[in-house]
Structure formats: C-alpha cells, structure tokens
N, C-alpha and C positions, 0 to 999 in steps of 0.2 A: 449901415445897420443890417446883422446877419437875420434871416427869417430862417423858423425852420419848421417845418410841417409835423402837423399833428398825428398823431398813430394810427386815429384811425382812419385820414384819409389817405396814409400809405397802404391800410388795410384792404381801402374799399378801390383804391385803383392798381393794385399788383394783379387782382383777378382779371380785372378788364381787359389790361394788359397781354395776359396770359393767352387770353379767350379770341381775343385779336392777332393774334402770334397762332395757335391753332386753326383758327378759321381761312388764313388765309396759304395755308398747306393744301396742295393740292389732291381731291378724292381718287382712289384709287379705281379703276374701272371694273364693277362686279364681272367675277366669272361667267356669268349667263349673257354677256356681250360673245362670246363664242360660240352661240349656236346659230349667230348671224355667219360663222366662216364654215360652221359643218353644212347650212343651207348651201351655201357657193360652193364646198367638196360635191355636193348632190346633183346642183344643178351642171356643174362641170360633167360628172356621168354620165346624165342623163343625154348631154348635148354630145358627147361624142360616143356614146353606146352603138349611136347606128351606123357610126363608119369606122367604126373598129375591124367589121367584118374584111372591107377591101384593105387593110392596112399589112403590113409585113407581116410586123412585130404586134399583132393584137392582143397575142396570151400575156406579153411584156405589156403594155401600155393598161393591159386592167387591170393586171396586177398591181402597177405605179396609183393609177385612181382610185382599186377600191382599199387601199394602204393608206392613200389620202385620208380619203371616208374616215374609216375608221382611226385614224388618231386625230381628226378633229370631233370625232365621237366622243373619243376619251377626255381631252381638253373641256368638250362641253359640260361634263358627268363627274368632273374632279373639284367641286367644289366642298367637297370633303374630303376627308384623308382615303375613311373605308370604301367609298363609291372609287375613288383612283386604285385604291388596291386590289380590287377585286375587277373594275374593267382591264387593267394591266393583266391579270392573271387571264381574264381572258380572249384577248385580245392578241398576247404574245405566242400563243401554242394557237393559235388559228394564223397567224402572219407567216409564223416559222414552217407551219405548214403546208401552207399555201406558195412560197418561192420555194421549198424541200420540193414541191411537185411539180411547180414551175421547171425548174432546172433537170429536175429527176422524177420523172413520174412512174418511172419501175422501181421506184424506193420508195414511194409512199402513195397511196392512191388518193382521189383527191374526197373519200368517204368522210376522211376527221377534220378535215376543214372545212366540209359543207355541213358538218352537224354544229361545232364549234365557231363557227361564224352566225349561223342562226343564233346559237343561245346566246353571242356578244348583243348584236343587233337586238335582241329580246328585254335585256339586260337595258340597254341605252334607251329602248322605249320607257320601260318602264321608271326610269330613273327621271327622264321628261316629265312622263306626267304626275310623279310625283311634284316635280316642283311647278307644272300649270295648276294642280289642284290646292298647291297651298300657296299659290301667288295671291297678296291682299289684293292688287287690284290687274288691271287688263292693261297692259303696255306692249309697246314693239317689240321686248324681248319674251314675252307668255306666247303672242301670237308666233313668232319664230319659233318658238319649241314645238306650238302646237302643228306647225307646217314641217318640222322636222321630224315628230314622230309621226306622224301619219305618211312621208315618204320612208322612212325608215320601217314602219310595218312591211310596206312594198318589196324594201328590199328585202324582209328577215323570210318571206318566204319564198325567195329566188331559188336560193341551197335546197330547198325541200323538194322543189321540181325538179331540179336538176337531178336531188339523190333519187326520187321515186321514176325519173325516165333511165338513170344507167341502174338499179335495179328493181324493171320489170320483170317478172319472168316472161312474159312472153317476147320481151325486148322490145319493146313499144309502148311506153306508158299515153302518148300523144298524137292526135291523130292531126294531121296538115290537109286544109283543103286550098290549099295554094298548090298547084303544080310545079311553078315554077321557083318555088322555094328550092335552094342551092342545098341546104343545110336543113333537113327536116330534123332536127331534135333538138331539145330542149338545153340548149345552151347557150351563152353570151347574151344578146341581144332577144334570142327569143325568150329566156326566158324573164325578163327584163320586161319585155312587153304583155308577155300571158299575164305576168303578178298581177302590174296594174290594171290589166284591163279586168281580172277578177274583182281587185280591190274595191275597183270603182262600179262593180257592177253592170259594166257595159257590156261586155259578151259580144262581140263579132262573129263569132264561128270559126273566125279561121283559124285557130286551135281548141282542140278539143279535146278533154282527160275523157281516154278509156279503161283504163285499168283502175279499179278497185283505188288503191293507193291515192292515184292523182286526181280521181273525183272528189273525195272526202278531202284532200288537202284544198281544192279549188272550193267546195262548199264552206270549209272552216274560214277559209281569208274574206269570202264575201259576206260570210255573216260576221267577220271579225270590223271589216270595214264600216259597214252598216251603224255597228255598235260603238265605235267610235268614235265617228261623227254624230252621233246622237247624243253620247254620252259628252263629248267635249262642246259640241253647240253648249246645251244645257247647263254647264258649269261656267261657262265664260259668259251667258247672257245673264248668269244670278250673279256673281262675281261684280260683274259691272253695273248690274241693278240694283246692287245694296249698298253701291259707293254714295256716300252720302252728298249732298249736294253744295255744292260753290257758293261758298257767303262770298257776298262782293266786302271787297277789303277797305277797310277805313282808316280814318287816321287816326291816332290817337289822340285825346281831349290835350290842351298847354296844360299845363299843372297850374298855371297864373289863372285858367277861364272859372277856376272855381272857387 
C-alpha cells in the first residue's frame, strides 16, 4: 500500500531542510581578525628596532618591516571597498617612495615619504577608531584595534621628527644628553623611542626638542596621547556598561505539559 505525503508537510519540512543545509556551511572569518596580524607586524618592529642599528643591512631590513606594517595596515582597513581604495592610494606612493630612496637617494629625498607615510598611518587610525566606536559590544577584536591604533599614533609621528631634525635651520632640531650616543639624530631607533616616550608622557630627558618645529610637534603628540586614552577608556567602559545583562537560559516548556 503506496503512502504519499500531504502538501503541506512537504511545505513545512523543505524549509527545515534548507535552514539545516545553510547552518551547517561554515562562517566565514570577519575582516577585523586582521588587526590581530598588523599588532604582531608592530610588535615584530618594535622588538628588532634596537638592533637594527648594529646590523649591515639596517636601511634594508626596515624598510622589509615597515612594508610589513603597513600592508597589514591595509588588510586591517579594507573591509570596505572605499577604505582599500584610498589606503592603496596611499600607501602605494609612500612604499614606492620609500625603496626609490632606499636604492637612490640622490633621486628622491626622503621629504615625500615622511610626509606620505604620516598621512597613511593618519588615515589607518582613523579608520580604527571608527569601527572601536561603532563596535556593539567590547570583544578581542575592539580591544586589538584599540591597542593598534594607539601604537600606530606612535608611529604616525616618527616621520614628523625625522622631517622637523633634517629641516632645522639651525641643523639641530634635538638635543642628546647621552654622550655616548653614536648617532645623535633623530633617526631609526631614536626616533622610534622619542615618539613613545612623548606619547606616553614619560619624558626622560635624554632627548630633548629645541627648535621651534620639534617642540610644538612633541607638545601636539602628548596632548594627542592623553586625549586618547581618555577618550577610548570612556567609550569602551559605556560600550560595555550598556550590554545588557545574561538571562540564564532555559529550556523550553514540552508542548504535552500544557
């Protein structure tokens, strides 16, 4: 004796079906899992910044690092079309720059890719905290932004130090109270080290802006730093204190208990 099923329970279980056949495709991993690899480009800098200086090849091996940096920069900032199009645009004339003077630096000074490199780095902050501010809630990936742009501010005013020490007029934008500092000016490592140490407010002395130029850039980044640590505390402590709160989960009533 043939059976054959009635229409609407083919109706009501094709969706099920369907919804079980979707569900069990696997999610795809959001784009903002990559600002866990531009933190590791950072920390990678930061850890071999201070022995660059004894190395051969140091102008080569930063250039390889901050090349890193920056196109996991880009990868972090491309979860749109126009955010990739516009860090590509500039990010590609600060690259091409930057090995042009690498290689040849009586063909291109290294003025337009210290200016062009800031505004990337500018550009990639801002792009962070646009998506910490409209993050619903506070996860591993908000805080990984927020620890990336706040290293990334450090870096975006490296280039500024560097352009305001080769043009001082008087040829010394920075004063060394190290003597035995090998390399008193503001490049590679040191300037590397002045950023943050303005960033963060600490102030050691043992570099110090004399010129005009490099005071006013030293005073902008510590009240920049200040400002956004205040400003990002206070957004992720309300962020997280508006999350509503965890009902404990129950089971559903049998359809027979009623």
């Amino acid at each position: 004796m043939s059976t054959t099923s009635h229409p609407s329970e083919v109706l009501t279980a094709s969706p099920a079906r369907q919804n079980s056949g979707t569900s069990s495709k696997p999610r795809a991993l959001p784009i903002r899992y990559s600002t866990f690899e531009l933190l590791g480009s950072l920390i990678l800098l930061f850890l071999a910044a201070p022995f660059l200086e004894r190395m051969p090849q140091k102008d080569l091996i930063e250039s390889v690092l901050i090349t890193l940096v920056m196109t996991m920069a880009i990868i972090a900032v491309s979860e749109k079309k126009s955010a990739l199009i516009v860090a590509l645009s500039l990010a590609i004339p600060t690259l091409v720059a930057k090995w042009v003077n690498h290689f040849s630096p009586r063909l291109l000074g290294p003025e337009i890719y210290l200016v062009t490199t800031t505004i990337f780095f500018l550009y990639v902050i801002s792009q962070l905290l646009k998506y910490i501010v409209r993050a619903p809630q506070v996860d591993q990936r908000v805080v990984c932004a927020a620890i990336c742009g706040y290293l990334m501010l450090g870096m975006a005013w490296i280039p500024l130090y560097m352009l305001a020490d080769d043009l001082a007029i008087s040829g010394v934008a920075f004063q060394f109270s190290t003597p035995h500092e090998p390399d008193q000016r503001m490049h590679a490592f040191n300037a590397l080290y002045f950023s943050f140490i303005t960033l963060t407010t600490a102030g050691y002395g043992d570099i110090i802006p004399i010129s005009p130029l490099a005071r006013m850039l030293a005073m902008i980044e510590a009240i920049t730093g200040v400002f956004y640590m205040a400003i990002l505390v206070s957004r992720l402590v309300s962020v997280y204190s508006t999350l509503p709160p965890h009902e404990p989960k129950t089971a559903p009533a049998h359809p027979d208990a009623e």
